[in-house]
Structure formats: structure tokens, C-alpha cells
Biopython code that builds the backbone (N, CA, C, O; Angstrom):
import numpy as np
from Bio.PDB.StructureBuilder import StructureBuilder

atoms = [
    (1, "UNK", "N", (-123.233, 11.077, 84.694)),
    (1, "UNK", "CA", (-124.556, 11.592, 84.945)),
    (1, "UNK", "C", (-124.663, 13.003, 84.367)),
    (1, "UNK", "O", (-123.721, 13.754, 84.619)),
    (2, "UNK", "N", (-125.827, 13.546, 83.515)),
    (2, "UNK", "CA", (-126.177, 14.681, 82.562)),
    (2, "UNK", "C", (-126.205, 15.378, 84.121)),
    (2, "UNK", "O", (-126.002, 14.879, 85.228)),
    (3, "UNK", "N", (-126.509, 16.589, 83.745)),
    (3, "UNK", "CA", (-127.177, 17.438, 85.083)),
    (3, "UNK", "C", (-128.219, 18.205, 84.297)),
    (3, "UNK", "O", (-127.792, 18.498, 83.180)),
    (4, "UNK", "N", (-129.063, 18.489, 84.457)),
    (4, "UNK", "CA", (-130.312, 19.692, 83.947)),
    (4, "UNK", "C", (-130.356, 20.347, 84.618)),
    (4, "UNK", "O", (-130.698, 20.106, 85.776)),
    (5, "UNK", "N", (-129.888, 21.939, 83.994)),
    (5, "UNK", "CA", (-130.643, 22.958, 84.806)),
    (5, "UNK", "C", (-131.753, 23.739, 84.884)),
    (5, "UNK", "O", (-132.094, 24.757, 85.487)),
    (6, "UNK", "N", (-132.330, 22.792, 83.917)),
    (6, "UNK", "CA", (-133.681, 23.649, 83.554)),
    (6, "UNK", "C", (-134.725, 22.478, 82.635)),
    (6, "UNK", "O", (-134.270, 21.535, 81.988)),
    (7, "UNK", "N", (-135.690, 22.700, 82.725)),
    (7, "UNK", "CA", (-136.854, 22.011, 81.804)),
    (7, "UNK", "C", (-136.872, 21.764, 80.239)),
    (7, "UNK", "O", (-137.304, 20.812, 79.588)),
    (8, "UNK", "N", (-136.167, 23.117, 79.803)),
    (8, "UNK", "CA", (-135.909, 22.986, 78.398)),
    (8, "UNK", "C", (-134.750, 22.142, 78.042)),
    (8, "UNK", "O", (-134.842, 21.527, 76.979)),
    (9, "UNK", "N", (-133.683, 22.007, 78.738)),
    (9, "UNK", "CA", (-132.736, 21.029, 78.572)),
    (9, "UNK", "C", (-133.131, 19.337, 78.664)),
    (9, "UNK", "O", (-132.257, 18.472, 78.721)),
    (10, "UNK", "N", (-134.116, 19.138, 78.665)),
    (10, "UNK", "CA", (-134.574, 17.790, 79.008)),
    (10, "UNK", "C", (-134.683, 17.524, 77.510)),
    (10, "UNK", "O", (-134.991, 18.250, 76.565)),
    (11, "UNK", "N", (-134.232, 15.893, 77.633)),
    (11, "UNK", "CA", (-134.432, 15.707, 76.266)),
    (11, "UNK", "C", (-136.026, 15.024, 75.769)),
    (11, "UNK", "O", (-136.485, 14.669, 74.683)),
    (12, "UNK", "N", (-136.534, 15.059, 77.122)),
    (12, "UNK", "CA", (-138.101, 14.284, 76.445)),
    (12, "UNK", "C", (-138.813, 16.028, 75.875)),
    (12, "UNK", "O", (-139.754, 16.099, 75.085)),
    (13, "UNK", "N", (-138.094, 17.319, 76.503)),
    (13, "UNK", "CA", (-138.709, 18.202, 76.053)),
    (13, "UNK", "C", (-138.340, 18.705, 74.584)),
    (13, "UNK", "O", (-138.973, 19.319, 73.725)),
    (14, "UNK", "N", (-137.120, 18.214, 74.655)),
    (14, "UNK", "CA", (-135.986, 19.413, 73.202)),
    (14, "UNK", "C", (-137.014, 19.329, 71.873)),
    (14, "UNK", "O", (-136.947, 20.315, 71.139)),
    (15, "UNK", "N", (-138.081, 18.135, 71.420)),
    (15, "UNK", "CA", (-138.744, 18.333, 70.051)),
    (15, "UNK", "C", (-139.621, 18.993, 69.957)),
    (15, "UNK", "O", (-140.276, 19.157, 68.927)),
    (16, "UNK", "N", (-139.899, 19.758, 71.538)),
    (16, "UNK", "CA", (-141.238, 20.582, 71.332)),
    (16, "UNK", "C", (-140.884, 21.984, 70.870)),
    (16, "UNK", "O", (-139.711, 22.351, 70.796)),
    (17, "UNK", "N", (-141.998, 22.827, 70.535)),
    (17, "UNK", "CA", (-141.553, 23.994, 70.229)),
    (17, "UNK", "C", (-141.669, 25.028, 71.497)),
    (17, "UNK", "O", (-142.296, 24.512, 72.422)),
    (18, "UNK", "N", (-141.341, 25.995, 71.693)),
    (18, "UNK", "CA", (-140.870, 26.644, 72.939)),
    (18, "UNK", "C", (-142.356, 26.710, 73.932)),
    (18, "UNK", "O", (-142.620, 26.115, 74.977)),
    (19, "UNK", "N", (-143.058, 27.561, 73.230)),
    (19, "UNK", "CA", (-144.565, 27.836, 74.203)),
    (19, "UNK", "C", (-144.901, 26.270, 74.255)),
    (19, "UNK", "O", (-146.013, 26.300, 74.782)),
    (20, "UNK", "N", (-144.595, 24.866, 74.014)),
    (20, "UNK", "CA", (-145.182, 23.420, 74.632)),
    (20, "UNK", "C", (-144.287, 23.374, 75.379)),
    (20, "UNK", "O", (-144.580, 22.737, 76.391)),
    (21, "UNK", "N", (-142.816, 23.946, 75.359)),
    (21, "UNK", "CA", (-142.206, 23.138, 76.672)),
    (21, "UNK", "C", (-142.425, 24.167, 77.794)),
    (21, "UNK", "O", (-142.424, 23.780, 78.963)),
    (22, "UNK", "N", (-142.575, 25.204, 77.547)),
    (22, "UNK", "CA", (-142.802, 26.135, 78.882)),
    (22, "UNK", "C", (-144.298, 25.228, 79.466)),
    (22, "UNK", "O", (-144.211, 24.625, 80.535)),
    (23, "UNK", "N", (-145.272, 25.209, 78.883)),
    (23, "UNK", "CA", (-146.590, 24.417, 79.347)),
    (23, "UNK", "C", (-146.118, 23.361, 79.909)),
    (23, "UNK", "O", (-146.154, 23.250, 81.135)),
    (24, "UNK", "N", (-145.636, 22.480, 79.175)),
    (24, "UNK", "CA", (-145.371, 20.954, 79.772)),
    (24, "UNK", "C", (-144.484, 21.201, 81.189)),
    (24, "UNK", "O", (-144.553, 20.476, 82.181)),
    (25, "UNK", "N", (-143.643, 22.390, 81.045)),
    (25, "UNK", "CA", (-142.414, 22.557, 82.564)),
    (25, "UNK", "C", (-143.319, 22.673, 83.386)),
    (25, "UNK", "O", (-143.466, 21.737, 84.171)),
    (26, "UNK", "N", (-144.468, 24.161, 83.513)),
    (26, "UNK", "CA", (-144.917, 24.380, 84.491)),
    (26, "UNK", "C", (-145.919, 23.423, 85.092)),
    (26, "UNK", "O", (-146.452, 23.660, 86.176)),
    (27, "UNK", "N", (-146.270, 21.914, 84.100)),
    (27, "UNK", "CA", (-147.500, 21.234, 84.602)),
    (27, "UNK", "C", (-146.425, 20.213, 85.477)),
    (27, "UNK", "O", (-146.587, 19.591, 86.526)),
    (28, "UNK", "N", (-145.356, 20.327, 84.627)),
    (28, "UNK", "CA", (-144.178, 19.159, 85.796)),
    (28, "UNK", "C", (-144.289, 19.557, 86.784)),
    (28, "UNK", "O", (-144.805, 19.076, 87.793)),
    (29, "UNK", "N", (-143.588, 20.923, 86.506)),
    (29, "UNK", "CA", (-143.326, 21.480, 87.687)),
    (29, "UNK", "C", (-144.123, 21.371, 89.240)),
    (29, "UNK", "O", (-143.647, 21.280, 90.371)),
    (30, "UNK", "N", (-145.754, 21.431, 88.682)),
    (30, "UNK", "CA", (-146.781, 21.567, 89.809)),
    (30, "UNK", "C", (-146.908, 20.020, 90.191)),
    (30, "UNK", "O", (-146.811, 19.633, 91.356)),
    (31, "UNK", "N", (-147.150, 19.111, 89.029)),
    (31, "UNK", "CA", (-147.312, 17.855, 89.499)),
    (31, "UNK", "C", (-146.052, 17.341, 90.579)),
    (31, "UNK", "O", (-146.440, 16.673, 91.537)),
    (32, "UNK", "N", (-144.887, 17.558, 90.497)),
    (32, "UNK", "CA", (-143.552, 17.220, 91.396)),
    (32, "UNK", "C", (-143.713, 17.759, 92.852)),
    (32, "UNK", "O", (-143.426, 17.092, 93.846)),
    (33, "UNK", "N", (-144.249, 19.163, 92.882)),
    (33, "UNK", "CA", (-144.319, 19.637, 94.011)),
    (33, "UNK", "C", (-145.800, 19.317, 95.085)),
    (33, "UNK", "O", (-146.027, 19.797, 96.196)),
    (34, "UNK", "N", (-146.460, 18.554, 94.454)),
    (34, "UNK", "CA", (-147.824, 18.324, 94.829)),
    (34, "UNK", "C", (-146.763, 16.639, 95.118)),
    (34, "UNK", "O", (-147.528, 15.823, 94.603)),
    (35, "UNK", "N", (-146.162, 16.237, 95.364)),
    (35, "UNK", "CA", (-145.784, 14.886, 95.518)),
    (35, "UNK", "C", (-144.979, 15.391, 96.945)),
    (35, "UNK", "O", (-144.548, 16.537, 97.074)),
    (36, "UNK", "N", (-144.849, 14.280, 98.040)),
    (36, "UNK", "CA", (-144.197, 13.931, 99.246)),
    (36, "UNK", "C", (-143.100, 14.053, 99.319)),
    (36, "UNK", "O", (-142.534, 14.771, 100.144)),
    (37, "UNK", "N", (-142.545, 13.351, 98.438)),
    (37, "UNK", "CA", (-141.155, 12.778, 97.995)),
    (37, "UNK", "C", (-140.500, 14.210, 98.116)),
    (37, "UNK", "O", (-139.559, 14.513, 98.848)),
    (38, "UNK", "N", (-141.335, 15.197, 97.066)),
    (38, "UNK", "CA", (-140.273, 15.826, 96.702)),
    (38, "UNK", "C", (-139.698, 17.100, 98.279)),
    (38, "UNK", "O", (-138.518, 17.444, 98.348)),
    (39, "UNK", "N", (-140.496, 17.481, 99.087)),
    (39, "UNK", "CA", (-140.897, 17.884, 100.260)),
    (39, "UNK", "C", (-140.155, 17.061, 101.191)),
    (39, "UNK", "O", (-139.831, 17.573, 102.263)),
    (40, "UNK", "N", (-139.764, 15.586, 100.883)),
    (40, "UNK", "CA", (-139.123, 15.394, 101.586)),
    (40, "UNK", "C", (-137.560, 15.630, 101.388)),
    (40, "UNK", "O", (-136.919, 16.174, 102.288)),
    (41, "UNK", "N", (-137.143, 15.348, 100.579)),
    (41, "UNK", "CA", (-135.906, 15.936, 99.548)),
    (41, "UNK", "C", (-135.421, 17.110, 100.218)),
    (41, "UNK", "O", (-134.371, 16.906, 100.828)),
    (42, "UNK", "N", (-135.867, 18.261, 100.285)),
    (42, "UNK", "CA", (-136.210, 19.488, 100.609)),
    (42, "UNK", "C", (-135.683, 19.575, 102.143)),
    (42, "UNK", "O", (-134.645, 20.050, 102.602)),
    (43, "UNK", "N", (-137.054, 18.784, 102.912)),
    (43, "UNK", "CA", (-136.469, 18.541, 104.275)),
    (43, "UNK", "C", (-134.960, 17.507, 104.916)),
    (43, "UNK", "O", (-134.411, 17.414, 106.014)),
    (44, "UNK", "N", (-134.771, 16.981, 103.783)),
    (44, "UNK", "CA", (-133.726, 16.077, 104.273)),
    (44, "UNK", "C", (-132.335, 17.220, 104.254)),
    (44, "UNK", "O", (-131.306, 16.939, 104.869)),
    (45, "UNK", "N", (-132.466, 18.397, 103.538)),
    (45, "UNK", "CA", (-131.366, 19.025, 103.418)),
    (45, "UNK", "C", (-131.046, 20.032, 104.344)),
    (45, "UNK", "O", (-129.913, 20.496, 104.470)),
    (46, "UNK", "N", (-132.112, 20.405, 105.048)),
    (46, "UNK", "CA", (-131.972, 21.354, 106.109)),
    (46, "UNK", "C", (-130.825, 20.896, 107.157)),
    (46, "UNK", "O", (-130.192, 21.917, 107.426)),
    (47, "UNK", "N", (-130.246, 19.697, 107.921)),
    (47, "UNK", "CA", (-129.755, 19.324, 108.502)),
    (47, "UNK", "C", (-128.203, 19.617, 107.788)),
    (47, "UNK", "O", (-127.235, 20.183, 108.296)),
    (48, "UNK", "N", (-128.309, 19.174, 106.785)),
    (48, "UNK", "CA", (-126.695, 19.833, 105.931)),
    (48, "UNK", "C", (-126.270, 21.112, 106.297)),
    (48, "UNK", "O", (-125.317, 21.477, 106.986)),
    (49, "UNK", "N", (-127.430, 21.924, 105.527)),
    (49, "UNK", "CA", (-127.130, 23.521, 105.767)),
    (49, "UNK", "C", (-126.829, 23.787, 107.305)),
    (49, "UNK", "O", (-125.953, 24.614, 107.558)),
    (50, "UNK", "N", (-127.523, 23.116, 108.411)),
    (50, "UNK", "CA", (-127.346, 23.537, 109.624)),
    (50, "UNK", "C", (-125.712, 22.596, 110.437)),
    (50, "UNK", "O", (-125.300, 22.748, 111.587)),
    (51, "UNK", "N", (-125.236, 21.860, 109.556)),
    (51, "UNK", "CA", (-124.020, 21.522, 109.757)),
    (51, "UNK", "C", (-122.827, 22.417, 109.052)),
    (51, "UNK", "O", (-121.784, 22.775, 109.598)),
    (52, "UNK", "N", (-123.233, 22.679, 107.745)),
    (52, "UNK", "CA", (-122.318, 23.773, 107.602)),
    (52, "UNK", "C", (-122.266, 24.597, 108.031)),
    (52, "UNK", "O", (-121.110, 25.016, 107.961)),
    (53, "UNK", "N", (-123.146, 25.496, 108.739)),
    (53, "UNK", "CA", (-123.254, 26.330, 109.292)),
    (53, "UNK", "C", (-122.083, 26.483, 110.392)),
    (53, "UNK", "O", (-121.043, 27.110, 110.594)),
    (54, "UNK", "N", (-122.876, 25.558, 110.941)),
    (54, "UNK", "CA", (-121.688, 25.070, 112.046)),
    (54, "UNK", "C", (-120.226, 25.178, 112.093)),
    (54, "UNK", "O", (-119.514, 25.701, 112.950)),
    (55, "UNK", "N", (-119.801, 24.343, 110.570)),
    (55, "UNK", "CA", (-118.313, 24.407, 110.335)),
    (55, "UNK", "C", (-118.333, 25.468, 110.034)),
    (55, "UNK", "O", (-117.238, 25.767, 110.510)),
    (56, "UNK", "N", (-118.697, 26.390, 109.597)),
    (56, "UNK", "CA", (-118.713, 27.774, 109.519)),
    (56, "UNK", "C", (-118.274, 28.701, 110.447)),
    (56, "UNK", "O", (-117.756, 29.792, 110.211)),
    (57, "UNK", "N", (-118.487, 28.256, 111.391)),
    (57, "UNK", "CA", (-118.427, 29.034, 112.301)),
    (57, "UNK", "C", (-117.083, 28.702, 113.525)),
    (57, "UNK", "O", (-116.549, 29.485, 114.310)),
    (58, "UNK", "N", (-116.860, 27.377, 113.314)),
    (58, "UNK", "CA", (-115.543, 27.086, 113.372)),
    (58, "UNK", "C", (-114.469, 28.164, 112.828)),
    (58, "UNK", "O", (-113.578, 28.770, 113.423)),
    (59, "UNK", "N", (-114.738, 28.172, 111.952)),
    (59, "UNK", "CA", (-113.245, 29.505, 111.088)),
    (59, "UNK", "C", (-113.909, 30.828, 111.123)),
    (59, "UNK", "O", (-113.385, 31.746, 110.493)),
    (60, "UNK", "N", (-115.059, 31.045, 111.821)),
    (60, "UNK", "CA", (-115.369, 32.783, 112.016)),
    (60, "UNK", "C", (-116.165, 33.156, 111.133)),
    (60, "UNK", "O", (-116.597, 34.305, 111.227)),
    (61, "UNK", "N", (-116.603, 32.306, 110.011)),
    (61, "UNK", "CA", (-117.639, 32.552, 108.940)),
    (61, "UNK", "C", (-118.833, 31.496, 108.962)),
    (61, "UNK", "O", (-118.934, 30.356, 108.508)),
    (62, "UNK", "N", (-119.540, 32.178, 109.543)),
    (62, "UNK", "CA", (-121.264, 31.291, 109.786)),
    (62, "UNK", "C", (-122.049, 31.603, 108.806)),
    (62, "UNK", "O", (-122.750, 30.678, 108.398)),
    (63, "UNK", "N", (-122.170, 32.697, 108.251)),
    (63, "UNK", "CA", (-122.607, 33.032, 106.847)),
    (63, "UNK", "C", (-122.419, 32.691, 105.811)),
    (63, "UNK", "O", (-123.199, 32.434, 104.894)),
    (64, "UNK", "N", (-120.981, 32.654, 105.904)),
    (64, "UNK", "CA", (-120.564, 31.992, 104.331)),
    (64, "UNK", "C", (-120.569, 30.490, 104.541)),
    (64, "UNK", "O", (-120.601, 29.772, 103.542)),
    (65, "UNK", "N", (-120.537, 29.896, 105.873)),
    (65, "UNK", "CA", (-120.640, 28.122, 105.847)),
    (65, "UNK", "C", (-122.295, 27.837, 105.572)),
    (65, "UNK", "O", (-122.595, 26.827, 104.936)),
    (66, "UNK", "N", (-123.459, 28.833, 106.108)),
    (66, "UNK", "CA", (-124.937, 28.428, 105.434)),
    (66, "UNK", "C", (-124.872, 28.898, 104.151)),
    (66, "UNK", "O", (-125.657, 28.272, 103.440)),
    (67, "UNK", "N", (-124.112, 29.951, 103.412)),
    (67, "UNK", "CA", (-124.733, 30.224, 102.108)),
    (67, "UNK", "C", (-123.660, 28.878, 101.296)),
    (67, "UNK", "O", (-123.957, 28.544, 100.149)),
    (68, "UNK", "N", (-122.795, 28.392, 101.805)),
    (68, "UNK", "CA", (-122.428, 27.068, 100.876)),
    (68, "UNK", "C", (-123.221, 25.728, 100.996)),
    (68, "UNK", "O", (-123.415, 24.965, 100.050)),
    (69, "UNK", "N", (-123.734, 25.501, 102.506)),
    (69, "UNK", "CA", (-124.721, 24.471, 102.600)),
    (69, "UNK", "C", (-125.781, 24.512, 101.798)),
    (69, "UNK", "O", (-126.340, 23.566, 101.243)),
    (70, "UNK", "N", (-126.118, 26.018, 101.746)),
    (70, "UNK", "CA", (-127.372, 26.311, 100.750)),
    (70, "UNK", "C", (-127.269, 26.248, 99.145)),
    (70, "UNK", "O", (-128.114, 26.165, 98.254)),
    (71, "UNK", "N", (-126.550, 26.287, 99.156)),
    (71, "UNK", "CA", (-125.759, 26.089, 97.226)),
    (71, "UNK", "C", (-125.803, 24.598, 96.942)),
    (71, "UNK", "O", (-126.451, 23.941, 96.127)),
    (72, "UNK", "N", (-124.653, 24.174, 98.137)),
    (72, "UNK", "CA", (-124.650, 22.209, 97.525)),
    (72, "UNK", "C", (-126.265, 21.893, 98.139)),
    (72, "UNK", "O", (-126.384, 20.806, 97.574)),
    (73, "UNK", "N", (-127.256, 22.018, 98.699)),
    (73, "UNK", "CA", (-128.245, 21.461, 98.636)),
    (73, "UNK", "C", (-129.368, 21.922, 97.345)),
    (73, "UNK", "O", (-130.137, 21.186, 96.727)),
    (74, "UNK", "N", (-129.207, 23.011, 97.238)),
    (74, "UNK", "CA", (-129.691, 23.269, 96.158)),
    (74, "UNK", "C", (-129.606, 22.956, 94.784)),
    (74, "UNK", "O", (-130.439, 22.991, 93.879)),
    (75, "UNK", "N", (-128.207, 22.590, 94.840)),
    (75, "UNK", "CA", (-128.128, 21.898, 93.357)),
    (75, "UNK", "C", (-128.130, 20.450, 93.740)),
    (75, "UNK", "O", (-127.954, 19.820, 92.696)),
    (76, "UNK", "N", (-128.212, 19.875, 94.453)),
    (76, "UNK", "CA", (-128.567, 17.817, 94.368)),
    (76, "UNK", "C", (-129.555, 18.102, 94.943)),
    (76, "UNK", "O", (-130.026, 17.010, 95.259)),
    (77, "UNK", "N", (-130.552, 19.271, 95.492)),
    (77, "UNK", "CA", (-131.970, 18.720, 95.403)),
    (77, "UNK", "C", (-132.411, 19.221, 94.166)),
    (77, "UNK", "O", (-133.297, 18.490, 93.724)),
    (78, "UNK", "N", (-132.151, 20.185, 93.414)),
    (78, "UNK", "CA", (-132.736, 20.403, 92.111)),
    (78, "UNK", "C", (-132.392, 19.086, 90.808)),
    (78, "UNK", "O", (-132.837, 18.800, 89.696)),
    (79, "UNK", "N", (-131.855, 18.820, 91.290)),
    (79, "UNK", "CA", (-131.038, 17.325, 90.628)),
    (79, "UNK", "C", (-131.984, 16.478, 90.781)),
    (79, "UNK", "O", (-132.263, 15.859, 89.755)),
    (80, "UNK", "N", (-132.450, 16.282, 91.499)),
    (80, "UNK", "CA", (-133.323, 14.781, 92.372)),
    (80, "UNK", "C", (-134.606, 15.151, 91.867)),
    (80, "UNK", "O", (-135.466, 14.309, 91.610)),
    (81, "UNK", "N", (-134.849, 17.014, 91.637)),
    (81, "UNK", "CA", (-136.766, 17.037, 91.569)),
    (81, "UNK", "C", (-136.595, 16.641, 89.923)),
    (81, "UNK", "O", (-137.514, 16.149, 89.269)),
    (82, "UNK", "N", (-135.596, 16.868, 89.518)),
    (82, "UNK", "CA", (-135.593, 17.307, 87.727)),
    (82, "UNK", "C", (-135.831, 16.060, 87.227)),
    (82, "UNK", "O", (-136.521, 15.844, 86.231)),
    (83, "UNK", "N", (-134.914, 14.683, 88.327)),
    (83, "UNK", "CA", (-135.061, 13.315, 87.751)),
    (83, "UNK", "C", (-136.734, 12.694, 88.209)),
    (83, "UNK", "O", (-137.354, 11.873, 87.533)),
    (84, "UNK", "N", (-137.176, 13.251, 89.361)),
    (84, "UNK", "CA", (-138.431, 13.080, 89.324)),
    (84, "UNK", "C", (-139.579, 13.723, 88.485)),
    (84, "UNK", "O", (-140.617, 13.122, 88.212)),
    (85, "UNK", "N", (-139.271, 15.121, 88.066)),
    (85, "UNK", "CA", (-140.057, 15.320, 86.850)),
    (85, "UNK", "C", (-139.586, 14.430, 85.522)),
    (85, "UNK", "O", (-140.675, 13.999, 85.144)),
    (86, "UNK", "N", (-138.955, 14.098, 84.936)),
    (86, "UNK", "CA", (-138.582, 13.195, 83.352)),
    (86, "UNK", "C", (-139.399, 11.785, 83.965)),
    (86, "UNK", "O", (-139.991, 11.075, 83.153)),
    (87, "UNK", "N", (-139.400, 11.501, 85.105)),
    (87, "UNK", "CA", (-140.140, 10.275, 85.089)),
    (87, "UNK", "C", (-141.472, 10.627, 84.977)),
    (87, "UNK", "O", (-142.085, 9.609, 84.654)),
    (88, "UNK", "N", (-142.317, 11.690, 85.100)),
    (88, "UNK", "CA", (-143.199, 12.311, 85.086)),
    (88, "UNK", "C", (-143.710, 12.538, 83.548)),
    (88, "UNK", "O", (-144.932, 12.644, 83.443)),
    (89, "UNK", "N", (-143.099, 12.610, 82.579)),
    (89, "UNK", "CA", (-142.256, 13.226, 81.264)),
    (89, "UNK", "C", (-142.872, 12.094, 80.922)),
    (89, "UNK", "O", (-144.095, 12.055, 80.787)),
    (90, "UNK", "N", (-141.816, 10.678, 80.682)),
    (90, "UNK", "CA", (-142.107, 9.777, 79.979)),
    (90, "UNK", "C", (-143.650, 9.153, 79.564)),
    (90, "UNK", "O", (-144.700, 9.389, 80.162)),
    (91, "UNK", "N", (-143.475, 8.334, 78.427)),
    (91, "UNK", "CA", (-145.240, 8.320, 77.722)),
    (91, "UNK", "C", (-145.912, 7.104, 78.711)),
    (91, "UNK", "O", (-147.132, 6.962, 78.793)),
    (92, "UNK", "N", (-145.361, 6.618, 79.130)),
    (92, "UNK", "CA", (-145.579, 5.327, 80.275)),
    (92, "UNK", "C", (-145.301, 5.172, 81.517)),
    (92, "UNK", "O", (-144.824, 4.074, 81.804)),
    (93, "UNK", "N", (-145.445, 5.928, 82.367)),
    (93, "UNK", "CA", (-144.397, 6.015, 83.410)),
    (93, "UNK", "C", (-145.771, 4.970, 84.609)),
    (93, "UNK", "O", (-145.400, 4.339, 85.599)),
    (94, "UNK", "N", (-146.875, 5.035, 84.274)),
    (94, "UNK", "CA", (-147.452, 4.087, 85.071)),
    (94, "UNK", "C", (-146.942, 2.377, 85.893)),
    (94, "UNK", "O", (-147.344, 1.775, 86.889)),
    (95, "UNK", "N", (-146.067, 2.148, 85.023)),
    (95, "UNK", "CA", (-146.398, 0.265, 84.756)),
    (95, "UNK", "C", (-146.985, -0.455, 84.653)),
    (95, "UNK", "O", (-146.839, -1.613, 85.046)),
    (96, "UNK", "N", (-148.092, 0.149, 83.920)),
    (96, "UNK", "CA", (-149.445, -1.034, 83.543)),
    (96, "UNK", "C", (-148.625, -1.865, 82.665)),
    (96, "UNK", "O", (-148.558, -3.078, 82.862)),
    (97, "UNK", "N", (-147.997, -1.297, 81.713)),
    (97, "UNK", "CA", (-147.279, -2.467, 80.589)),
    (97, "UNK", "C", (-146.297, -3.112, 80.228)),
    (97, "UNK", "O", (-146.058, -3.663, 79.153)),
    (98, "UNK", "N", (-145.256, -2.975, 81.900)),
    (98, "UNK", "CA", (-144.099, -3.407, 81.858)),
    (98, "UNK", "C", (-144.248, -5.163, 82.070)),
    (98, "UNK", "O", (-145.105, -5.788, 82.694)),
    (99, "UNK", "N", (-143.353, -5.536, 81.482)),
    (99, "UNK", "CA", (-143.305, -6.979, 80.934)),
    (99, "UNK", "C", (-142.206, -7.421, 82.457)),
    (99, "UNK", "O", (-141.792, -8.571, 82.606)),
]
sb = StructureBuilder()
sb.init_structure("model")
sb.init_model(0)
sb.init_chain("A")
sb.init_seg("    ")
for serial, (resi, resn, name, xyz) in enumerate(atoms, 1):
    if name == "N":
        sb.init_residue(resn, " ", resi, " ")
    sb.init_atom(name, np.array(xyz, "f"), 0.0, 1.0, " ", f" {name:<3s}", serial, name[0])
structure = sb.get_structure()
């Protein structure tokens, strides 16, 4: 599995020239966050962070067990919005014309 860390790394973006992919990121960008899904993503991770926390605090560090919950959720939810923006991306993503 690729990972993207960013919009310009996408390959439905790489043939554009720079000022179209910044446009095209920020319209992803808004269209993804105007979606449920992605909000829920978001909320599903809070429960992590508040378990690490926890183990955190097991060994005397509650700080450093939320700022690691907050890292691994942050990167597999930025993972999850990025694969929901490229579906966003693609020239068909409806299914009116899938066979």
C-alpha cells in the first residue's frame, strides 16, 4: 500500500501543473470534509488516543501515551481521508457506467 502525504503526490494529480493541483486539493479537500464518513473516521479515533493515554499513564507518562495516540491516529486517518479524496479524483467515480 502507497501512503500519500499530501495532494500533490497523488497520481490522478502529478500531470497537472502546480496552481491546478493546489485548486483541485483544496476543492477535494472541502468536498471530503463536507462528507459523514469522513467525521466519522475522525470520531472513531478519539477512543484510541484515550486508551493510550491510559497506557500512558501506566509507566508515568500520560502525555507522551496521548501525543503517540495522536500521531498513529493521525496518520491512518489521514490515510483513509486521502483514499476518500482519489475516489473523489477519478473521471467516473459515480457508477452510472459500470458494467
Amino acid at each position: 500500500m502507497r501512503f500519500y502525504w499530501s495532494y500533490k503526490s497523488l497520481p490522478e494529480l502529478s500531470d497537472l501543473p502546480v496552481a491546478e493541483q493546489r485548486a483541485a486539493g483544496r476543492r477535494v479537500n472541502w468536498q471530503v470534509h463536507e462528507r459523514w464518513q469522513t467525521w466519522a473516521v475522525y470520531l472513531a479515533f478519539l477512543p484510541f488516543v484515550l486508551v493510550c493515554r491510559w497506557v500512558g499513564s501506566f509507566v508515568g507518562h500520560e502525555e507522551i501515551g496521548t501525543i503517540v495516540g495522536v500521531l498513529i491516529s493521525a496518520a491512518i486517518s489521514g490515510q483513509i481521508v486521502v483514499l476518500m479524496a482519489r475516489s473523489l479524483l477519478k473521471p467516473n467515480n459515480s457508477g452510472a457506467d459500470r458494467k
